[in-house]
Backbone as CSV, one residue per row, in Angstrom:
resi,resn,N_x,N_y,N_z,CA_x,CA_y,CA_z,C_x,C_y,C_z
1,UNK,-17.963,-41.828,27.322,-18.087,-42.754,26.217,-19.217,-42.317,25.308
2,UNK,-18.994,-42.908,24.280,-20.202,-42.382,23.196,-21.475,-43.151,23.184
3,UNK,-22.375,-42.630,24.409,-23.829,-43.218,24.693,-24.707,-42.562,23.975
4,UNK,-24.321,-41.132,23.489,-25.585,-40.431,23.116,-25.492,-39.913,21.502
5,UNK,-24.662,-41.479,21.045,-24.664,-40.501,19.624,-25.808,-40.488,18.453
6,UNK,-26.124,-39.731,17.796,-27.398,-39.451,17.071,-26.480,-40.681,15.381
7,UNK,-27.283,-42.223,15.775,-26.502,-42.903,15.063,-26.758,-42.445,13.389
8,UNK,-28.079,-42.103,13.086,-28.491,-41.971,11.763,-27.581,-40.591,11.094
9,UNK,-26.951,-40.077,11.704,-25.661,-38.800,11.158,-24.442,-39.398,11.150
10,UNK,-23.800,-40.568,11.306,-23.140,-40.864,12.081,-21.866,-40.465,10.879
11,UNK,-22.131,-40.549,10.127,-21.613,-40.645,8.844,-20.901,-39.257,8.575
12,UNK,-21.737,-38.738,8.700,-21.431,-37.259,8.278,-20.756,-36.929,9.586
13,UNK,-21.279,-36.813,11.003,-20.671,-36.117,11.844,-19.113,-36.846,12.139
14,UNK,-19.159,-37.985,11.433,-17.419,-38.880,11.815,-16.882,-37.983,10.422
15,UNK,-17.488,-37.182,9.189,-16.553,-36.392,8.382,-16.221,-34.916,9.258
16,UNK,-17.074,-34.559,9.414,-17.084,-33.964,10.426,-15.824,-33.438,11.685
17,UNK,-15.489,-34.420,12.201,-15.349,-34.550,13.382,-13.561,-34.404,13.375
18,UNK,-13.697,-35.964,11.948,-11.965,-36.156,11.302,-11.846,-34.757,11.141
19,UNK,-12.285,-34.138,10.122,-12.051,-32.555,9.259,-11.832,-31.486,10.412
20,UNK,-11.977,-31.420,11.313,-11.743,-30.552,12.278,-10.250,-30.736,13.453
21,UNK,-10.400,-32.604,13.680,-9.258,-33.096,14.469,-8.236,-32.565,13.694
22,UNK,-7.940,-33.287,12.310,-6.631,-33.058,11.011,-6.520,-31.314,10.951
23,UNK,-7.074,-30.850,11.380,-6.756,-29.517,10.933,-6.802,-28.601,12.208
24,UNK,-7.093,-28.994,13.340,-6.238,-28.772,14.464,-5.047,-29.280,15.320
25,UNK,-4.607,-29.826,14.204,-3.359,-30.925,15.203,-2.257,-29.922,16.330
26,UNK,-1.993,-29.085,15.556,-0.906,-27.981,16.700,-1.796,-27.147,17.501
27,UNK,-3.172,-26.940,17.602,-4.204,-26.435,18.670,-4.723,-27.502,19.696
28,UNK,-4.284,-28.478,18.970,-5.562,-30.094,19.487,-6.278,-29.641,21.260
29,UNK,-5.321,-29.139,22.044,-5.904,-29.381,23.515,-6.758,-28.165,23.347
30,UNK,-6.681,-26.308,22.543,-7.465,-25.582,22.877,-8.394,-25.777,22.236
31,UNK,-8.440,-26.452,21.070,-10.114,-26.480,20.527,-10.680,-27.780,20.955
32,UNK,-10.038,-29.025,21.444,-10.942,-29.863,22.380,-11.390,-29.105,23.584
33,UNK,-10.932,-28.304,23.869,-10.913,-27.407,25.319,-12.733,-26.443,25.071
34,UNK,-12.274,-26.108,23.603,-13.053,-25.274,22.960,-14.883,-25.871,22.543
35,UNK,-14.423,-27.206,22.128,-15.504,-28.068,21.635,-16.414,-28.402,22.709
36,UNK,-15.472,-28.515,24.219,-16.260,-28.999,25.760,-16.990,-27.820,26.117
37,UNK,-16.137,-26.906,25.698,-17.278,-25.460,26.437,-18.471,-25.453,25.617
38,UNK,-18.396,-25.399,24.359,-19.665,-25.241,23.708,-20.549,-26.430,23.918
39,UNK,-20.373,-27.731,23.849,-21.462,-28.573,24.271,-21.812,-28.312,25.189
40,UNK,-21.055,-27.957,27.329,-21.903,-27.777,28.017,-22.513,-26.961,27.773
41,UNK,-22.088,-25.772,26.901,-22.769,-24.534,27.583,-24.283,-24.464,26.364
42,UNK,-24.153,-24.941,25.446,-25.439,-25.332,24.389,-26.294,-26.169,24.805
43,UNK,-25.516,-27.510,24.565,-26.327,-28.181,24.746,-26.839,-28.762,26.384
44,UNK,-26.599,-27.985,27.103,-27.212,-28.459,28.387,-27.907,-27.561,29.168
45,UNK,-27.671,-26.089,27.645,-28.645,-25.403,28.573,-29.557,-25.021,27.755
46,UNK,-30.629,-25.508,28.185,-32.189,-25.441,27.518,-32.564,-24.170,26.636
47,UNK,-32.019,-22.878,27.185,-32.303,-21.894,26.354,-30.980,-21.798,24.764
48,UNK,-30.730,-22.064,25.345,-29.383,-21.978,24.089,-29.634,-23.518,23.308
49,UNK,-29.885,-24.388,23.537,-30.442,-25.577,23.049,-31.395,-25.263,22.086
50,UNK,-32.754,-24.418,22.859,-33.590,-24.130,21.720,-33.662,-22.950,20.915
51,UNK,-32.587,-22.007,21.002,-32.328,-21.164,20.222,-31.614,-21.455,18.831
52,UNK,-30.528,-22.346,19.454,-29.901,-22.955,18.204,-30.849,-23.732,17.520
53,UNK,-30.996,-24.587,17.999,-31.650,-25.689,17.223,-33.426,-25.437,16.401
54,UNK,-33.750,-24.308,17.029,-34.696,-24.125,16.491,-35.032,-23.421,15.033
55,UNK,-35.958,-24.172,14.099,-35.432,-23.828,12.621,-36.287,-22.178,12.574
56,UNK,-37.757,-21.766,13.264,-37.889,-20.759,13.014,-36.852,-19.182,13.272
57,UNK,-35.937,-19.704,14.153,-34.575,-18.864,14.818,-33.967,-18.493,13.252
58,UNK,-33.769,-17.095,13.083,-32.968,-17.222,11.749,-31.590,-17.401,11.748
59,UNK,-30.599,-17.912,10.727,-29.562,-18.410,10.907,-28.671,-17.289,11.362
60,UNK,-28.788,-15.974,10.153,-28.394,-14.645,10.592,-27.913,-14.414,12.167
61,UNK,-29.143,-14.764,13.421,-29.545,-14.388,14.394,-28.043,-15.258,15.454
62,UNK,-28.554,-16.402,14.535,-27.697,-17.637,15.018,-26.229,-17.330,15.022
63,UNK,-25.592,-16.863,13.771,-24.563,-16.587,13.545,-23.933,-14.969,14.198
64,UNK,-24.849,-14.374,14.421,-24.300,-13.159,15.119,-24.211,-13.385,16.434
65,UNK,-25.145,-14.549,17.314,-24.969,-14.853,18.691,-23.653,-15.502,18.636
66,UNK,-23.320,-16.523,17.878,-21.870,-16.964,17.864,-20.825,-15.962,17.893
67,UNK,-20.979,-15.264,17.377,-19.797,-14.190,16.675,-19.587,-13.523,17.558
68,UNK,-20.733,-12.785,18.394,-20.592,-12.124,19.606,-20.560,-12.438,21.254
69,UNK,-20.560,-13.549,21.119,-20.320,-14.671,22.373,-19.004,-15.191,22.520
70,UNK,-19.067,-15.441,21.455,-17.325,-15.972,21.410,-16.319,-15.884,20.494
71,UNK,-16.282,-14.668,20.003,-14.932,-13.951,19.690,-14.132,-13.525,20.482
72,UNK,-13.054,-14.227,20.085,-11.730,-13.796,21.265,-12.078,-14.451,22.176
73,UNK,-12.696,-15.162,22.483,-12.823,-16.071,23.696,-12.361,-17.521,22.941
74,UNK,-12.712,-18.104,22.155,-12.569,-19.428,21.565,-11.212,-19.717,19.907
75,UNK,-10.942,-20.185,19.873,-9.981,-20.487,19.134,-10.509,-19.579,17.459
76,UNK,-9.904,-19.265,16.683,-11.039,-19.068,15.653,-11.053,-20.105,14.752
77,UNK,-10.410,-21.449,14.340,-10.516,-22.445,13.524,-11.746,-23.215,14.725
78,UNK,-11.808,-22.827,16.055,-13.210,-23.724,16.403,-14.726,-22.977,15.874
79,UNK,-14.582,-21.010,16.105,-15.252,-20.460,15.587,-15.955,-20.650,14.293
80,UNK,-14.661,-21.135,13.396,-14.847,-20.741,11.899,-15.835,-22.391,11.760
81,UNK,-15.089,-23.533,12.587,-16.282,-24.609,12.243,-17.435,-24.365,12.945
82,UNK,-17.790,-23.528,13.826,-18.934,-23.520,14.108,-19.941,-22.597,13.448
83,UNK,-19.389,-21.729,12.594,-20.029,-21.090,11.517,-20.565,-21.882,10.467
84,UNK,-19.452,-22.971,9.881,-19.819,-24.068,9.368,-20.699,-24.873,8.878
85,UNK,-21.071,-25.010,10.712,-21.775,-26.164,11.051,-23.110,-25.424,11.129
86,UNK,-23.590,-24.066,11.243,-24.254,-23.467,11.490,-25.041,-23.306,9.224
87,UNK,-24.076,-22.787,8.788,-24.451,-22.699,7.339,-24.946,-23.909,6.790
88,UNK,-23.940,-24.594,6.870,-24.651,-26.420,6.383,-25.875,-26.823,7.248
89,UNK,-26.297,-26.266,7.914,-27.787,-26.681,8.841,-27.097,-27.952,9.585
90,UNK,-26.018,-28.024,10.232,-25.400,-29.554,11.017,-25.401,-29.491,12.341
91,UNK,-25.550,-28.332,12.839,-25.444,-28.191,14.280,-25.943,-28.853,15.038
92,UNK,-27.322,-29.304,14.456,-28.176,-30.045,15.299,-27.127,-31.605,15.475
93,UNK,-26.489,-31.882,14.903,-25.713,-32.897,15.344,-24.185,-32.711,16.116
94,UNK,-23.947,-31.498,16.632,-22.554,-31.171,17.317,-22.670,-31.704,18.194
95,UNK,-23.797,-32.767,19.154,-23.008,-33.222,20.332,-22.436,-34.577,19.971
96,UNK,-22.964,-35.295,18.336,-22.405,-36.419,18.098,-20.556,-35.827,17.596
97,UNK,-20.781,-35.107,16.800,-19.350,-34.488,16.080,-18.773,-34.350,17.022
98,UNK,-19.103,-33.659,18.460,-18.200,-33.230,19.491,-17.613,-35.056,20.446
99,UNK,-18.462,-35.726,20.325,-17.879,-36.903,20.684,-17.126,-38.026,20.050
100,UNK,-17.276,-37.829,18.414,-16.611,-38.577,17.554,-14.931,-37.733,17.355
101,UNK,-15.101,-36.454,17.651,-13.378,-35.437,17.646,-13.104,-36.040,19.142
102,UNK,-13.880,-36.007,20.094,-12.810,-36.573,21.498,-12.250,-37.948,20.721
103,UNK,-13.042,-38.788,20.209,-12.148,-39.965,19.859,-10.826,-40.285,18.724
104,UNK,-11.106,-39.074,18.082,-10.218,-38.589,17.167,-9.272,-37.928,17.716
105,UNK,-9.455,-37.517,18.652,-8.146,-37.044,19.503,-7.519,-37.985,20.431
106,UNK,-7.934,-38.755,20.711,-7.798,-39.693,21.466,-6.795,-40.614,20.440
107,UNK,-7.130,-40.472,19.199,-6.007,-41.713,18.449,-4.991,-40.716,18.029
108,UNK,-5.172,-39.715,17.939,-3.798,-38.655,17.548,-2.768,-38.332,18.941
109,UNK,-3.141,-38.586,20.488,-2.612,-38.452,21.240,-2.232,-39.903,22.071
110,UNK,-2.758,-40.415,21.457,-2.553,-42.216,21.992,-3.119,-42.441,23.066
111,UNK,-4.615,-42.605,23.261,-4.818,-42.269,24.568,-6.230,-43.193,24.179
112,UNK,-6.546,-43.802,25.606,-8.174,-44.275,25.895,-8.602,-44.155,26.981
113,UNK,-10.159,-43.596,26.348,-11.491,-43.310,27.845,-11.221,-44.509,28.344
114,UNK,-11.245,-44.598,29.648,-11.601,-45.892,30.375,-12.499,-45.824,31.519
115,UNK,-14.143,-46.100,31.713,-14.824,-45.965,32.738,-13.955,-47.033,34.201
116,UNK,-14.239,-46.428,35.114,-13.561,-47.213,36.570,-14.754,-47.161,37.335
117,UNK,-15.785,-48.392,37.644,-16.693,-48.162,38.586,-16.336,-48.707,40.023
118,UNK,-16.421,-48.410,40.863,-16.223,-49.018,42.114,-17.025,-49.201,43.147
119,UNK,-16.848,-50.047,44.087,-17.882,-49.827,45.384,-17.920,-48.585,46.240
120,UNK,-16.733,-48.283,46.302,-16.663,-46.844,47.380,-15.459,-46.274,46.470
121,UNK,-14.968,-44.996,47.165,-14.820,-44.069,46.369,-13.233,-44.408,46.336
122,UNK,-12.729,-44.614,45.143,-11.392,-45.099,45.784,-9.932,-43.763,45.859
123,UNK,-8.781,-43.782,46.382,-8.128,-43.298,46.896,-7.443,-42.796,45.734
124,UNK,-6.514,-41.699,45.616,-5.740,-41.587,44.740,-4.608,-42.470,44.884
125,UNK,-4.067,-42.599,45.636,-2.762,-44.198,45.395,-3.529,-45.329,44.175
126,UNK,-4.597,-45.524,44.890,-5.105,-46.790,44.249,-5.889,-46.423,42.738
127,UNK,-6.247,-45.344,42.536,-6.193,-44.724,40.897,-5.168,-45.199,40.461
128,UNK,-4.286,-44.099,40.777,-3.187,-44.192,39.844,-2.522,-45.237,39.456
129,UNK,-2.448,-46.474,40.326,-2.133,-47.508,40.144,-2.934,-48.659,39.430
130,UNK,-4.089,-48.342,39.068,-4.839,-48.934,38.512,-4.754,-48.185,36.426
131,UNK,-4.691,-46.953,36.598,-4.651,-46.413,35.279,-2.826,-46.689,35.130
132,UNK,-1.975,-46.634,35.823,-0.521,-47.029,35.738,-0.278,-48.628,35.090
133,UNK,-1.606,-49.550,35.643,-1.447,-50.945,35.012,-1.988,-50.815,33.866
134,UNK,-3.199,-50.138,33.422,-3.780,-50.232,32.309,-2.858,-49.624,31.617
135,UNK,-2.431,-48.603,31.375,-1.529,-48.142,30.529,-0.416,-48.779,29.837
136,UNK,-0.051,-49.676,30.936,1.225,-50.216,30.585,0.475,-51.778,29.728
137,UNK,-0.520,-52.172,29.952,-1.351,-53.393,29.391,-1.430,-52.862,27.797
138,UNK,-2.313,-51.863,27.745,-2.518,-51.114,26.628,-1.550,-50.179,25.968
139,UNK,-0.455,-50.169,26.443,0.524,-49.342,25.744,-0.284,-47.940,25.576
140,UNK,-1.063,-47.541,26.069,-1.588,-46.224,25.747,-1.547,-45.024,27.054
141,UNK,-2.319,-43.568,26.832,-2.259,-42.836,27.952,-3.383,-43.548,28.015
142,UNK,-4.029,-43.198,29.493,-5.194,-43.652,29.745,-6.079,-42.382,30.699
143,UNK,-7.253,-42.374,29.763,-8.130,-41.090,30.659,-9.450,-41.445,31.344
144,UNK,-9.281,-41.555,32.705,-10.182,-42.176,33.185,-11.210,-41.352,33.908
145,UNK,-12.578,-42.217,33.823,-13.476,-41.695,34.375,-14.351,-42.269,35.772
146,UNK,-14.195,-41.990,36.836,-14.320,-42.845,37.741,-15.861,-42.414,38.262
147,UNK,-16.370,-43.583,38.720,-17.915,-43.637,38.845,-17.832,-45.027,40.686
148,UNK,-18.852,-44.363,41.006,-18.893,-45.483,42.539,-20.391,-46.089,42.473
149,UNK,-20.453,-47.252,42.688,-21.853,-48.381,42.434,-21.596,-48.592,43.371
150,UNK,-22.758,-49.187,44.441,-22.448,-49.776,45.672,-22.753,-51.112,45.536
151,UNK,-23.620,-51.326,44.580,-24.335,-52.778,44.196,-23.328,-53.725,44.098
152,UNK,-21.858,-53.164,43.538,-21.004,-54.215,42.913,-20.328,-54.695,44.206
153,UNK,-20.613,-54.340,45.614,-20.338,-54.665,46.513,-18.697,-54.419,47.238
154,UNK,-18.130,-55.020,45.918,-16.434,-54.913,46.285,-15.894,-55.069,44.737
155,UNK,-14.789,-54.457,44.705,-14.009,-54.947,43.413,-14.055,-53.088,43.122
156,UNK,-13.945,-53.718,41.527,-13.756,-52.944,40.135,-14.231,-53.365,39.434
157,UNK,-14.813,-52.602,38.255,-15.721,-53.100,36.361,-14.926,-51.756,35.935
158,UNK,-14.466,-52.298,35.216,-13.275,-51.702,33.808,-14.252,-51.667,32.534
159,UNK,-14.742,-50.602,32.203,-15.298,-50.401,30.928,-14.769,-49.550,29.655
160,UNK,-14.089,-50.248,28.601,-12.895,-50.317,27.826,-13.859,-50.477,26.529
161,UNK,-14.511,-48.994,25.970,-15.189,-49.393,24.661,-15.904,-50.253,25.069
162,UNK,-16.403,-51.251,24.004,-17.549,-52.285,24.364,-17.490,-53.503,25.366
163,UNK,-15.860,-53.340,25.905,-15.463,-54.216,27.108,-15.520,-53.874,27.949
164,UNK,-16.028,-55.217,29.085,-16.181,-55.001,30.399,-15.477,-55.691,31.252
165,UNK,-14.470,-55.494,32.005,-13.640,-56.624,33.151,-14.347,-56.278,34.299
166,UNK,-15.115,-57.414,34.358,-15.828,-57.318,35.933,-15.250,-57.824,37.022
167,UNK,-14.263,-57.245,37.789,-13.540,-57.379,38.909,-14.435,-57.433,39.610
168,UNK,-16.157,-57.601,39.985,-16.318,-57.134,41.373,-17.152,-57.886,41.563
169,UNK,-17.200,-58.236,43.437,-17.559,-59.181,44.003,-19.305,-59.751,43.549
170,UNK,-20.213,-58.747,43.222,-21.282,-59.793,42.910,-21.110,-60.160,41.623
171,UNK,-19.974,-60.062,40.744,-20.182,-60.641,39.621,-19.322,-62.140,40.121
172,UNK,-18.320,-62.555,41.301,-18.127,-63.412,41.544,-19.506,-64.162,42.334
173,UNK,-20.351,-63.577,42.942,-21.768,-64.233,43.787,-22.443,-64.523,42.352
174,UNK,-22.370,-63.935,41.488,-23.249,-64.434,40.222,-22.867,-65.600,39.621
175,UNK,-21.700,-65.624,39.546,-20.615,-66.763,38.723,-20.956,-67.660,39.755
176,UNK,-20.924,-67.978,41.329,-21.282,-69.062,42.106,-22.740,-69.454,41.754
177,UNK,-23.552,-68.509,41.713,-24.771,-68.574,41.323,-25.338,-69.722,40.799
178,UNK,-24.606,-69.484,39.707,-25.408,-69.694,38.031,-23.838,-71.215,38.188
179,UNK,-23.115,-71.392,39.264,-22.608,-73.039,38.857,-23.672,-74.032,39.860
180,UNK,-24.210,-73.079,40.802,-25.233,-74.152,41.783,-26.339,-74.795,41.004
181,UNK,-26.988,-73.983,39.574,-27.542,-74.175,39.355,-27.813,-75.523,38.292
182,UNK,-26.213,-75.775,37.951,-26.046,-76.858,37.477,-26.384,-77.898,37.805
């Protein structure tokens, strides 16, 4: 989900983001494919983090590490925006752009993130049957991301964009809670 977006770009990296989805529509899975490699591999790794992003780095330098890293390895309409993004000085915002195109792909393929937290780790029967109901609720695909809390004791919390269905048992001990207190 989009926790880490740099809100004050938001603007630009959602032009951004559209301008790249619309103009990969018959690539869509290799340059989303394309967009995931470069965020982990940039932005999570400290040296490539501060190479890019750093303004004394010359752009030149910048643009020949691209060119020679990943030619022929990456799509070239992902290449050519990352040259782009590199000339316009925007890069520093590709991990928001890279999360505003998952959602842009997400409405071109009919599809929604859906966090699944649980108490223990649950089974594949009981996935699938859980993203099999949502789907069919939401008329959409559904791409889920499953996470295990032990706190929630028992249940499920469905986190759907800014919604939350709290299936799980201490949110029913809370709800008893807070009527004793009446």
């Amino acid at each position: 989900m989009n926790n880490n977006l740099d809100i004050k770009n938001i603007k630009t990296a959602k032009r951004y983001a559209l301008a790249l989805a619309q103009s990969s529509i018959d690539n869509i899975d290799e340059i989303s494919s394309d967009m995931e490699l470069i965020n982990n591999s940039v932005f999570k790794n400290d040296e490539f983090r501060t190479f890019f992003l750093h303004p004394v780095v010359a752009l030149k330098d910048k643009k020949e590490t691209v060119e020679t890293t990943l030619r022929g390895k990456i799509n070239d309409i992902t290449l050519n925006f990352i040259q782009t993004l590199l000339d316009e000085n925007r890069f520093v915002i590709f991990s928001t752009i890279y999360e505003l195109f998952k959602d842009e792909v997400d409405k071109i393929k009919n599809a929604k993130r859906v966090e699944i937290t649980s108490a223990i780790e649950l089974d594949d029967n009981t996935k699938e049957r859980i993203v099999q109901k949502l789907s069919q609720k939401l008329n959409k695909k559904i791409i889920p991301d499953y996470y295990t809390d032990n706190s929630i004791i028992a249940g499920i919390v469905i986190k759907l964009d800014d919604n939350i269905i709290d299936l799980s048992l201490s949110a029913k001990f809370n709800e008893l809670k807070n009527l004793t207190r009446i």
